[in-house]
Wavefront OBJ file of the C-alpha trace (Angstrom):
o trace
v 0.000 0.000 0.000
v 1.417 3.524 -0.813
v 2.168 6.428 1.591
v 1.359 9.929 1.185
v 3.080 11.969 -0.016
v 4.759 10.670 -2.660
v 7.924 11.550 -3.492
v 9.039 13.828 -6.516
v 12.204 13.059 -7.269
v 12.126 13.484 -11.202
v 11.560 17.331 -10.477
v 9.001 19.835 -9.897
v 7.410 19.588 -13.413
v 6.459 15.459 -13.273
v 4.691 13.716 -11.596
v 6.166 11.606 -8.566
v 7.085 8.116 -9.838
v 5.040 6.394 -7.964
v 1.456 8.187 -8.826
v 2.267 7.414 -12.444
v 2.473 3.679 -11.449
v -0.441 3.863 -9.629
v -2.016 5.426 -12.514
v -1.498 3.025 -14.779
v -2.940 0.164 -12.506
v -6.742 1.736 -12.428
v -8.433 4.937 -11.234
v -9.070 4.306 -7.283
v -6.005 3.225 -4.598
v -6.101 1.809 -1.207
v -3.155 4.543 0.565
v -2.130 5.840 3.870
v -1.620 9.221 4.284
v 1.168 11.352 5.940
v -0.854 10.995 9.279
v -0.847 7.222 8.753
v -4.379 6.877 8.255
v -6.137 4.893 5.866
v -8.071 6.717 2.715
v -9.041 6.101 -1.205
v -7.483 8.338 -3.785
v -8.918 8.579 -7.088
v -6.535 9.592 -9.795
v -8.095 9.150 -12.686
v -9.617 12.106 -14.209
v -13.016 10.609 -14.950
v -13.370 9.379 -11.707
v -12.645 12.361 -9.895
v -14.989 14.541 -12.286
v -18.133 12.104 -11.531
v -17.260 11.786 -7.740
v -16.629 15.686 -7.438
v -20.745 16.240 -8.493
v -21.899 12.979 -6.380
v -23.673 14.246 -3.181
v -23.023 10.728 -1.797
v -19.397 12.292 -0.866
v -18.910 15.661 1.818
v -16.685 17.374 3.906
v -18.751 16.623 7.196
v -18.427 12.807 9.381
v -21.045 11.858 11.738
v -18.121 11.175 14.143
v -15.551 14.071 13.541
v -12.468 12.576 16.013
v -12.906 9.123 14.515
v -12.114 10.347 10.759
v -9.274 9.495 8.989
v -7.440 12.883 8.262
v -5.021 14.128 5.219
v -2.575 16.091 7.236
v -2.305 18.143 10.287
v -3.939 21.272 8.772
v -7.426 22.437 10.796
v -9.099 23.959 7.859
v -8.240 21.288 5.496
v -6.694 18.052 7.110
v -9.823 16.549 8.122
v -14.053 16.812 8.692
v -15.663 19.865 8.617
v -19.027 21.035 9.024
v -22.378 18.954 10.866
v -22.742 16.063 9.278
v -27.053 16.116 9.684
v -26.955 19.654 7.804
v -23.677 20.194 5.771
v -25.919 20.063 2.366
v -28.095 22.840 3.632
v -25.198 24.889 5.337
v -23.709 24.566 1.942
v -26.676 26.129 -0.345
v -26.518 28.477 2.351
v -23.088 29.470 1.968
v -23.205 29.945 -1.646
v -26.144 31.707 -2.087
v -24.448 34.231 0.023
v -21.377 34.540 -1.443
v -22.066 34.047 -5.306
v -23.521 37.393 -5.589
v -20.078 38.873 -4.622
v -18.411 37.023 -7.330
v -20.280 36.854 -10.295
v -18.337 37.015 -13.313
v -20.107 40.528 -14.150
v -18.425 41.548 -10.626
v -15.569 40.106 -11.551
v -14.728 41.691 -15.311
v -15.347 45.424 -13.433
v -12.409 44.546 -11.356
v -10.159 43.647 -14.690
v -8.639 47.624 -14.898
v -8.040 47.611 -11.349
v -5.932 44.614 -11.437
v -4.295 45.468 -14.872
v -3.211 49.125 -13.032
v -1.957 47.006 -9.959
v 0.221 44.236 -12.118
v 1.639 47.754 -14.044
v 2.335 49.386 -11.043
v 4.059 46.164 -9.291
v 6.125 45.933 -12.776
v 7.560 49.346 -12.897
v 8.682 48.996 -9.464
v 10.837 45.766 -11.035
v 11.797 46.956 -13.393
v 13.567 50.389 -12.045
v 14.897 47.801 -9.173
v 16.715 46.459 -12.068
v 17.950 42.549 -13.153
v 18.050 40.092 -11.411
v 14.783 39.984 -9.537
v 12.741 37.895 -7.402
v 8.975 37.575 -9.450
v 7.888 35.840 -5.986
v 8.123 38.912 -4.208
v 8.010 41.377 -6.392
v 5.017 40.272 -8.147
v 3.269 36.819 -7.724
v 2.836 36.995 -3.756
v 1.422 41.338 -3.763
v -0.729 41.341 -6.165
v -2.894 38.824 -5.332
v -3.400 39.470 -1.807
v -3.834 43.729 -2.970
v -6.710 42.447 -5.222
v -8.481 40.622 -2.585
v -8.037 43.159 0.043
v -9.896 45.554 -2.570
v -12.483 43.198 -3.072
v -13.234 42.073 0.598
v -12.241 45.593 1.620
v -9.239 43.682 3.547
v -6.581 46.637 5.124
v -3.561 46.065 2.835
v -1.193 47.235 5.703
v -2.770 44.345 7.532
v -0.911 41.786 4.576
v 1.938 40.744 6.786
v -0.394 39.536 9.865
v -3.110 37.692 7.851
v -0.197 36.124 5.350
v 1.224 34.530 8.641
v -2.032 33.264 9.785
v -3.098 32.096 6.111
v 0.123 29.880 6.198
v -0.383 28.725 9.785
v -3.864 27.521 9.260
v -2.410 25.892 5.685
v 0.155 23.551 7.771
v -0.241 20.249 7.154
v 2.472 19.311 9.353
v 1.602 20.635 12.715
v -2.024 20.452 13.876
v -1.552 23.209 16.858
v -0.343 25.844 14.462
v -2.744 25.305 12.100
v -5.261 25.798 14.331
v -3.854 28.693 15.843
v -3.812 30.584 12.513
v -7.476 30.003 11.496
v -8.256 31.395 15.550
v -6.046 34.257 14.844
v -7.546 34.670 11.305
v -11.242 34.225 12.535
v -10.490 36.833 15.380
v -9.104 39.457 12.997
v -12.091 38.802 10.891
v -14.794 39.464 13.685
v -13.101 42.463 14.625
v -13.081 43.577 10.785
v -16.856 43.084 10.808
v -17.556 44.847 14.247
v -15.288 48.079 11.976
v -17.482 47.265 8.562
v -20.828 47.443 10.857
v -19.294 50.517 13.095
v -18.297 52.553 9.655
v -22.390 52.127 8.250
v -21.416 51.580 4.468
v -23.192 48.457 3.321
v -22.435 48.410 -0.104
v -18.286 49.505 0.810
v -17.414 46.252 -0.057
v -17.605 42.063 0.198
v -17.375 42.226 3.989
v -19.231 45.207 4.183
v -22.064 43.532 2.449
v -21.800 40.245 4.029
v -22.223 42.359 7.588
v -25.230 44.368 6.061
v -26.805 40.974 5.049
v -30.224 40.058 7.062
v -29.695 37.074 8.635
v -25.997 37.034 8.885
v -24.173 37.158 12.614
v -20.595 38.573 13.186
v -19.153 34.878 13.169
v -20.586 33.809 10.513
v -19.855 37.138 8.351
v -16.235 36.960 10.182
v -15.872 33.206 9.259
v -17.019 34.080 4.828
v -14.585 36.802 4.958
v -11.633 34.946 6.272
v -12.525 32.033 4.054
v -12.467 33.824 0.800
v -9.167 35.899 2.419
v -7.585 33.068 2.496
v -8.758 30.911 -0.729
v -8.616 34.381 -2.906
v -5.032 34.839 -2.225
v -3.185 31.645 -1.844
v -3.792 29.120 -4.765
v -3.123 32.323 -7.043
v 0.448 32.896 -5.740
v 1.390 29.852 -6.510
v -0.488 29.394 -10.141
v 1.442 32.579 -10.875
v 5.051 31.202 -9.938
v 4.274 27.815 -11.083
v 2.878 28.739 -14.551
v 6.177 30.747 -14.847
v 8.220 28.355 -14.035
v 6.513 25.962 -16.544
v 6.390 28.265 -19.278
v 10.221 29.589 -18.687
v 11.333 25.887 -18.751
v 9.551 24.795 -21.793
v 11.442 26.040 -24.911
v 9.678 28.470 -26.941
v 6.787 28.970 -24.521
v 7.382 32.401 -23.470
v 8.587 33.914 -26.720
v 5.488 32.366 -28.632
v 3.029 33.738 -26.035
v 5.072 37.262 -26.298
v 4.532 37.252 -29.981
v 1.251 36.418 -29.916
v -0.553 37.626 -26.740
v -4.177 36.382 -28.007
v -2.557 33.009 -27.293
v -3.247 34.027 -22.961
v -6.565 32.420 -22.486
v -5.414 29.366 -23.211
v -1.875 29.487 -21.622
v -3.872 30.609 -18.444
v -5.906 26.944 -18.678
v -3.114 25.232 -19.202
v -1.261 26.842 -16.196
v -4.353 25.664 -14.492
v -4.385 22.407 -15.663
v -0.569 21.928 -14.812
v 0.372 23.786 -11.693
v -0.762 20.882 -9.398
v 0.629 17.703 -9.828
v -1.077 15.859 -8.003
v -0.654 13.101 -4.562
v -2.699 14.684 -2.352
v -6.514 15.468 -3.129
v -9.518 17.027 -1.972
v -10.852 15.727 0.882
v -14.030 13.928 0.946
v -16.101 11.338 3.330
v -18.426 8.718 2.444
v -22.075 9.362 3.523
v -23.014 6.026 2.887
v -21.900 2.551 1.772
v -21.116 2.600 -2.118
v -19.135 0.973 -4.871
v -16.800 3.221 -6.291
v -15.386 1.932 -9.798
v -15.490 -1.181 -8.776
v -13.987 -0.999 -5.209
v -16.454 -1.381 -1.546
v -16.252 1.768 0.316
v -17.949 1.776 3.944
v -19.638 5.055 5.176
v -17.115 7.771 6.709
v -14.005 6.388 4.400
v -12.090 8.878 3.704
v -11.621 9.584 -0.098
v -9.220 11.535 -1.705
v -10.122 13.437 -5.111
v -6.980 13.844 -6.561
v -7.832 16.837 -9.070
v -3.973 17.900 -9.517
v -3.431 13.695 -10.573
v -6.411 13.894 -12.565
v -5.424 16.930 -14.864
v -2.369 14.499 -15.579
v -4.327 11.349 -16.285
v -2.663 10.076 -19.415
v -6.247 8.665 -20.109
v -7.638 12.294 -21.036
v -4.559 14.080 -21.695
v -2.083 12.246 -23.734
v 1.344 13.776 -23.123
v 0.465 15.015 -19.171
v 3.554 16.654 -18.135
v 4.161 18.826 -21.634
v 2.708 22.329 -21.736
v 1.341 23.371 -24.741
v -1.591 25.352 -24.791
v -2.876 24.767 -28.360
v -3.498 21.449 -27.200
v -7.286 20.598 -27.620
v -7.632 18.326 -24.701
v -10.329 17.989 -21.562
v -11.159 20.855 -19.192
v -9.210 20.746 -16.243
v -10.689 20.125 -12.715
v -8.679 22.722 -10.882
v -11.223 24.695 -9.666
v -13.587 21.548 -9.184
v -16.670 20.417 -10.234
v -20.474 20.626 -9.722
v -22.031 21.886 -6.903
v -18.833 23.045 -5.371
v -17.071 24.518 -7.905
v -14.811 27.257 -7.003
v -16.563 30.699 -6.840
v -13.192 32.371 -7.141
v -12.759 30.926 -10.883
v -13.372 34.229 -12.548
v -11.527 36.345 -10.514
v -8.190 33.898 -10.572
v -8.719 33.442 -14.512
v -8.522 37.484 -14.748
v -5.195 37.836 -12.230
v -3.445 35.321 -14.362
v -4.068 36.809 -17.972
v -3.492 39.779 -17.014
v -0.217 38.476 -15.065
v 1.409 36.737 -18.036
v -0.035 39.332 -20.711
v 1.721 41.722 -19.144
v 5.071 40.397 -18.232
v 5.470 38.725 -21.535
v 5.177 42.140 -22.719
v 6.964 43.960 -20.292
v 10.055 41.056 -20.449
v 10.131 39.130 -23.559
v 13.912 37.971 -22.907
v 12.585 37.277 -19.395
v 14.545 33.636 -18.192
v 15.239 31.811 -15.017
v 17.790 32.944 -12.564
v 18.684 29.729 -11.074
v 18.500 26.148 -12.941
v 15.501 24.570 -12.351
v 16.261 21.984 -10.111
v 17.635 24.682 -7.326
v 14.661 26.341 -6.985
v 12.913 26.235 -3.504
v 9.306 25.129 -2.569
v 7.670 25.283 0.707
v 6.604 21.761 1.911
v 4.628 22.334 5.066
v 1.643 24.311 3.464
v -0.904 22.728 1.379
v -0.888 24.579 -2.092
v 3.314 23.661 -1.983
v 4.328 26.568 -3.913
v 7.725 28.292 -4.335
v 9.323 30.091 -2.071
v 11.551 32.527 -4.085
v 11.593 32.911 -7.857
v 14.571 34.441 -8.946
v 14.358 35.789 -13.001
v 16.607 38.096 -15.193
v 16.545 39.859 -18.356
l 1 2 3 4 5 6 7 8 9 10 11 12 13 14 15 16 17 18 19 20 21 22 23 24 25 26 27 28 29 30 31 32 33 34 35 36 37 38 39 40 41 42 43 44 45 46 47 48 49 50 51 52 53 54 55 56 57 58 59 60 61 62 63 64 65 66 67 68 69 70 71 72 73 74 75 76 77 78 79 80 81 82 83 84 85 86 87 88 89 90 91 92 93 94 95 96 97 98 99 100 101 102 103 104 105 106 107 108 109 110 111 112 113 114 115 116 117 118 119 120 121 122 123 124 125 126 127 128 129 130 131 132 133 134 135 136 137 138 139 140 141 142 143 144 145 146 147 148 149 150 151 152 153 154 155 156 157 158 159 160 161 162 163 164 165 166 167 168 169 170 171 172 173 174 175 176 177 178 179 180 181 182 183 184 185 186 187 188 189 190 191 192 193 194 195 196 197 198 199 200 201 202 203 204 205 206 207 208 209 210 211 212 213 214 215 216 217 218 219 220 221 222 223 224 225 226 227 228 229 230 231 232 233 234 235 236 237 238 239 240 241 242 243 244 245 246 247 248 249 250 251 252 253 254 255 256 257 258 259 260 261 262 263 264 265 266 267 268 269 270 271 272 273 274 275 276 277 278 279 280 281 282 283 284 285 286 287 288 289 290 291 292 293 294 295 296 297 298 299 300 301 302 303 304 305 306 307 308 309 310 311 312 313 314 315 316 317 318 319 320 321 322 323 324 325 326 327 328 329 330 331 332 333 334 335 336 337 338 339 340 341 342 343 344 345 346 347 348 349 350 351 352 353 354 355 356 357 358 359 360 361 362 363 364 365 366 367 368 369 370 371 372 373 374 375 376 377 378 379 380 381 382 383 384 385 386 387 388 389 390 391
């Protein structure tokens, strides 16, 4: 039986060894993961599509400290939610929060962010070559966008970054769940300031507060939520799809000489940046049979959506970028009932991201060899920690 996580030793572009053996055995695995518990992950990117929409699978278990868990993270690791109403809650949830992020919202939002990514450029480039696109780039200007949108302090970025990557730990349980109380606290005293201040329509939070219905927790506990999730994933999509595109030959220069070519480059960022071994985390609500193998209610099942997008099955050559491909949609931001609200708004960051610095630097290239560069291990979205270019 294999242990999570796998290891990737043939570099941060491929998958691990093992997951492409498991691959080629079938779609569902019997594995233990890094907390030594036992769980199914489903690789195969049919699978994980069909199981993604099945309402047979949830975050909640009727018996929360009896769950097989992931990892150590709080938010993430293990159960969430009440088992008896986590459907409901969920409706609930989005029916609050899709308003905000509409893709109507979202495209107002598209000069905002294209001033931001020019502003965060000509501060790079009068800093001169080399630089460091983590910092200078791929880690401000998402968290500036969502601390527009939520209406998120900006000077606050340092604190709630900390907390963010606490409550993302998936090696130490106490820390993680220190950073979501620190972020949930910071977030009810945000909405006691958005009610104090009287301007419902200010922004996300200020709406969420205004909202009939709505308490400070729960307001505090949307806000943090989409702090967190509208920031995170998009740092790393934005170092990640440079590093893919700056190590395939050609990649950048084409998409430089032909900028109509950034939808697609964007989806196939998506598609790539995760490579999978992990998953989303799901429990059984009932007995089933899934492709073939008996799974007993609470299991703990693994939707692998990173091992999926690089399912030889729907995407012939897996680990090669090219975004003239025609090949199936990725499953990065999920699918079905809980697809990811944020889709919009992280499609938008990204082209404008790579529209611009393809522009901006089309001689752009790595600083360091590929195989130096530096990745952080303990939080859950594993991105880099430092991306050094020149030009």
């Amino acid at each position: 039986m294999s242990t999570l996580p796998f290891k990737q030793s043939d570099g941060p572009l491929r998958r691990a060894p093992e997951l492409r053996e498991l691959q080629k055995q079938g779609p569902v695995h019997a594995v233990t993961t890094a907390v030594g518990d036992p769980a199914w992950l489903v690789t195969g990117y049919e699978e994980v599509r069909r199981l993604l929409a099945d309402d047979r699978f949830g975050r909640a278990h009727p018996e929360p400290e009896r769950a097989s868990r992931s990892g150590e993270s709080a938010l993430f690791g293990g159960p969430l939610g009440d088992f008896d109403t986590e459907q409901n809650d969920h409706r609930r949830m989005r029916a609050l929060l899709q308003p905000h992020f509409s893709p109507k919202r979202m495209r107002a939002l598209r000069p905002r962010i294209e001033a931001l990514t020019a502003s965060l450029l000509d501060e790079m480039e009068a800093a001169g070559s080399p630089a460091d696109l983590h910092s200078a780039l791929a880690l401000p200007l998402p968290i500036a966008v969502i601390c527009e949108l939520l209406g998120v302090p900006y000077d606050d970025r340092d604190r709630f970054r900390a907390w963010s990557q606490a409550a993302a730990d998936v090696t130490d349980r106490a820390r993680s769940e220190q950073g979501l109380a620190d972020l949930f606290r910071y977030g009810r005293d945000l909405v006691a300031r958005k009610r104090a201040e009287g301007d419902p329509d200010a922004d996300v939070i200020s709406r969420l507060a205004a909202t009939e219905g709505v308490g400070d927790d729960e307001a505090a506990m949307l806000g943090m939520s989409l702090l967190f999730a509208g920031h995170e994933t998009t740092v790393t999509a934005i170092g990640m799809g440079t590093l893919w595109m700056m190590s395939t030959p050609g990649q950048w220069q084409a998409l430089a000489a032909d900028p109509s070519r950034v939808d697609a480059t964007v989806e196939e960022i998506l598609r790539g940046f995760g490579l999978g071994g992990g998953g989303l985390v799901r429990y059984a609500r009932t007995d089933l049979d899934m492709e073939g193998v008996p799974v007993r209610a609470g299991d703990l099942v693994l939707l692998d959506t990173g091992a999926a997008n690089h399912d030889p099955a729907a995407y012939p050559e897996p680990e090669r970028f090219d975004p003239g491909s025609p090949v199936a949609a990725h499953l990065s931001f999920g699918h079905g009932p809980r697809y990811c609200m944020g889709a919009p708004l992280a499609r938008i960051e990204l082209s404008v991201v790579f529209a611009q610095l393809v522009t901006r630097f089309p001689t752009m290239r790595l600083g360091r060899p590929l195989e130096e560069m530096t990745f952080d291990p303990k939080t859950l979205t594993g991105g880099l920690t430092a991306l050094p270019v020149t030009w």
